[in-house]
N, C-alpha and C positions, 0 to 999 in steps of 0.2 A: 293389481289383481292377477295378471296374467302372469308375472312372477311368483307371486305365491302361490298360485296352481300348480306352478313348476316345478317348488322348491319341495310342496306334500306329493306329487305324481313321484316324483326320483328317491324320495322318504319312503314312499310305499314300495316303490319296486326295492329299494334294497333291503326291505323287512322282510319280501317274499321271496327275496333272491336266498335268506339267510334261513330263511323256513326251509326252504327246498332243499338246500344242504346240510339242513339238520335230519332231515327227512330220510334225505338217501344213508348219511351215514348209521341212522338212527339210534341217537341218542337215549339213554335210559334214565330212568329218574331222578335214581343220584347223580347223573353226571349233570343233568338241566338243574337240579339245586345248586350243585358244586358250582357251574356256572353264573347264577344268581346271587350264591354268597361271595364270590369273587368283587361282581359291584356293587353290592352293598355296604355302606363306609361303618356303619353297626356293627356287621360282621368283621369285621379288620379291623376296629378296636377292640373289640371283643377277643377275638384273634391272638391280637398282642399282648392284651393284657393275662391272658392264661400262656401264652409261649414263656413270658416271662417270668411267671410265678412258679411254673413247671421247671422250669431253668433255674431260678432261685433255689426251689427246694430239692433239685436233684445234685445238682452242683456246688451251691451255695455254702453246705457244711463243711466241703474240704478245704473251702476256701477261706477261713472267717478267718482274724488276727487272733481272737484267743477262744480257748476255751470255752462253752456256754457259761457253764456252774463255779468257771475260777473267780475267787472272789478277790481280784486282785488291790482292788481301790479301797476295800472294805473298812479302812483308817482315815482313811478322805471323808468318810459320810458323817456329817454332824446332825438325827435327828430332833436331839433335844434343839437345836436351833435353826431345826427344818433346812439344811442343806446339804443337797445331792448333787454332785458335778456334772454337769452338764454339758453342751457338745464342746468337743477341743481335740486339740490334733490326734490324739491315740487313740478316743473315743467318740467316733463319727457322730452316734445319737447319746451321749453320755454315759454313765453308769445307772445299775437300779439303785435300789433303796438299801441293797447288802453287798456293793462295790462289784457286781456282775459289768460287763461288756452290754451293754440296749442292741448294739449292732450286732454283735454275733447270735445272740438270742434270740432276737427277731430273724434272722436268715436261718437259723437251727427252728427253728419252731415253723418257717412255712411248710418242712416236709412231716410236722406233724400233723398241722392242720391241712395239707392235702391227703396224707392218708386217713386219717379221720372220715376227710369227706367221700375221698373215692371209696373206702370200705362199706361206708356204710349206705352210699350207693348201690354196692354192687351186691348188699345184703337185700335192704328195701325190692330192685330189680328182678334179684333170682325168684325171692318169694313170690313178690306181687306178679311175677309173670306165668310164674308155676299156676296159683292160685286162680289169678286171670283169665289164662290158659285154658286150664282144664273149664273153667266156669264157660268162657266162651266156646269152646266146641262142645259140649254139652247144650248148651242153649239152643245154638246156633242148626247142630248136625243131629245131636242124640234123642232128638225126640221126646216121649213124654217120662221116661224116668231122667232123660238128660236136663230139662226143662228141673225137673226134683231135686237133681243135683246144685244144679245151679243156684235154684232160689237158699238153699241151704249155706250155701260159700260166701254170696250174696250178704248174707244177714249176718254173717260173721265181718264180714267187709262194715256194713254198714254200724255194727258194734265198734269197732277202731274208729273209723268218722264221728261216731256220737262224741268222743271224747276228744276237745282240744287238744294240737300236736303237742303243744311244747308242754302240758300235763301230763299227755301220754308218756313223754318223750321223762320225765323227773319222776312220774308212778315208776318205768320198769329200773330207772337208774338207782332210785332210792332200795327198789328192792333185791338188784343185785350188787347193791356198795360201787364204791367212785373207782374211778380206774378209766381208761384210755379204750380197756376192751368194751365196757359197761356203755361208755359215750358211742360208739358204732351200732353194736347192737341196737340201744334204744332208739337214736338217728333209724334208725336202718328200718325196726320196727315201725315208727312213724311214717315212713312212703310207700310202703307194703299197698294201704289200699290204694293210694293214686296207680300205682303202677296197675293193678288189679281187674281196676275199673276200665281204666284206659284203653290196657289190651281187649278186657272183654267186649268194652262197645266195639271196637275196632274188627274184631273177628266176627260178631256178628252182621258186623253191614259186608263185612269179607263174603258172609254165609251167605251171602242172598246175590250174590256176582253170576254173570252167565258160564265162568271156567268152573265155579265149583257144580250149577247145573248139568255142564255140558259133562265130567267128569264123574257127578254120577249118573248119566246115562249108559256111560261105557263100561258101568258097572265097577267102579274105583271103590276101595272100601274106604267109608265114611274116617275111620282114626288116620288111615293114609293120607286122605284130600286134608286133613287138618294141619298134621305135621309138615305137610310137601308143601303144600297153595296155601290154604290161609293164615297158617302164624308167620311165615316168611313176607305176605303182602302187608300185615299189619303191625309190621316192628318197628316201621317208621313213625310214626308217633311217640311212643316209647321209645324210642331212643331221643329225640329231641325234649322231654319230659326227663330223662335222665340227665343231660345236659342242665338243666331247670332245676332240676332236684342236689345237683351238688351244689349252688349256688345257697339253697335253702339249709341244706345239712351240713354245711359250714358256719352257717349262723345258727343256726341250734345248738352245735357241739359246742361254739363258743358260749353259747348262752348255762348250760350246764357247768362248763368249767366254772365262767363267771362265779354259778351256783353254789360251788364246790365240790359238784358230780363226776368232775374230767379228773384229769391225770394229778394223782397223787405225787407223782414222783418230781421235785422241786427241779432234779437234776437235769432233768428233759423238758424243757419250752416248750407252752404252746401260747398261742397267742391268744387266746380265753382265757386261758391263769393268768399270765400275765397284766392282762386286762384288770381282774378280780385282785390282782394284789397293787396294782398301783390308787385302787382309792382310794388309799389310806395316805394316797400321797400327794392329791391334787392339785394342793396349794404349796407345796414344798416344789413338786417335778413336774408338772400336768403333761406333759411329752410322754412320761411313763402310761397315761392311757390315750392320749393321741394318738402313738405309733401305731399299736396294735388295733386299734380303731379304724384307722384309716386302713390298715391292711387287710381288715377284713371288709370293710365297704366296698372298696376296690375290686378285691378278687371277687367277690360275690356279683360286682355288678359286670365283671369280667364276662360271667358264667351265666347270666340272665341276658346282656348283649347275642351273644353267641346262640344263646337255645330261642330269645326270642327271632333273633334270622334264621336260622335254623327251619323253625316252624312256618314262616312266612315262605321258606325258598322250598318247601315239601307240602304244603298247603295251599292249592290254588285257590283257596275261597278267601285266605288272605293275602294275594297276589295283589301286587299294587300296579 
């Protein structure tokens, strides 16, 4: 017993020994997150698996053996009696269905479906933070015509939520025709209201803090305290949701390729088409939608790892 009084006494002094030196150096949010996601083993899968898909698709194209679109084996494929060559020394993951490289295609196609998703990330972001934005400092600071404003943005927000994303997401593609630009936009349009909302709660629990009382006392104008102090204390959420949201808008883009929404262009891979053109082969090649299957689980769940610590090491209510 007297040991383990020991063992928790010299436990607690080095937790306060370690407080105290946080203290004096004093540490800022991001760096006690940065610190937290350091030990968390979530985080560092997560971690790794996006270093290496960013590595992939930034790197990966200079690298490949052949061509995406040469169809070098194209003589090899017999599908009147369903055979497609499969893996062997020149061909890592084997050929497609029209004598294409599976390996170079797939490493050509991770930097399209990264730009797919960061695009339309960073479309979904700009809007919904615009949007957000303005709604939350109106609510929050602008009083009784900003309260007017707000509910108006609001109800436009809550129009996009009536409607499932990935309907949302095939209504705008269908109406602006398939293409690679059409898939971003529509992705992009789809996170618009998360981001929106997000920010807006965010800056209103910002609005109600003693720095933004204390700063209109000394007389700060109300549009300045918004831009200065409160959209800068509440981007942290929003960013960890953006984290979150490429994970989601990589499975959407894939899903409209699927569709036949994404990229027309045969010559340029993406791992959605590719997806959508191997069903035709399942029982001839099933590898041809395994690969691109598994690469998008993966990465995705790369991107969910990461935003889900993320959230936990900036969030103390989910501190463990």
């Amino acid at each position: 017993m007297t040991i383990t009084s020991g063992k928790k006494k010299e436990k607690i002094d080095r937790l306060a020994e370690l407080a105290a030196r946080d203290d004096e150096r004093g540490v800022s949010l991001w760096q006690e997150a940065f610190r937290r996601l350091r030990r968390n083993p979530a985080a560092i899968v997560g971690a790794v698996i996006l270093a290496l898909f960013v590595l992939v698709a930034l790197v990966g194209p200079f690298l490949v053996p052949y061509a995406p679109d040469a169809q070098l084996w194209k003589g090899e494929v017999r599908e009147n009696i369903g055979y497609i060559p499969g893996v062997r020394a020149e061909n890592w993951f084997g050929v497609d269905h029209i004598g294409r490289d599976e390996f170079s295609r797939m490493v050509v196609g991770a930097r399209q479906t990264l730009l797919v998703g960061v695009v339309a990330t960073l479309i979904g972001l700009a809007v919904g933070s615009l949007i957000g934005g303005i709604a939350g400092a109106a609510a929050g600071l602008g009083g009784r015509w900003g309260r007017a404003l707000d509910n108006v943005l609001m109800r436009f927000i809550d129009m996009l939520l009536a409607m499932p994303s990935l309907l949302l997401a095939i209504s705008i593609a269908a109406l602006l025709g398939a293409g690679l630009t059409t898939v971003m936009i529509a992705v992009g349009v789809v996170s618009v209201p998360v981001f929106a909302r997000l920010l807006r709660g965010s800056m209103i629990s910002q609005a109600n803090s003693d720095y933004v009382l204390a700063a209109t006392s000394l007389g700060v104008k109300k549009p300045k305290i918004a831009l200065t102090h409160v959209v800068p204390n509440s981007l942290a959420p929003v960013i960890v949701q953006a984290t979150l949201t490429l994970a989601t808008a990589i499975i959407e883009a894939a899903a409209l390729s699927f569709l036949g929404l994404g990229n027309n262009d045969a010559s340029i891979p993406e791992w959605g088409v590719m997806l959508a053109d191997a069903q035709r082969y399942l029982d001839a090649a099933p590898r041809l939608a395994i690969l691109p299957a598994l690469a998008i689980i993966i990465t995705a769940l790369g991107f969910t790892l990461l935003g889900e610590a993320m959230r936990e090491a900036l969030d103390p209510k989910l501190r463990k």
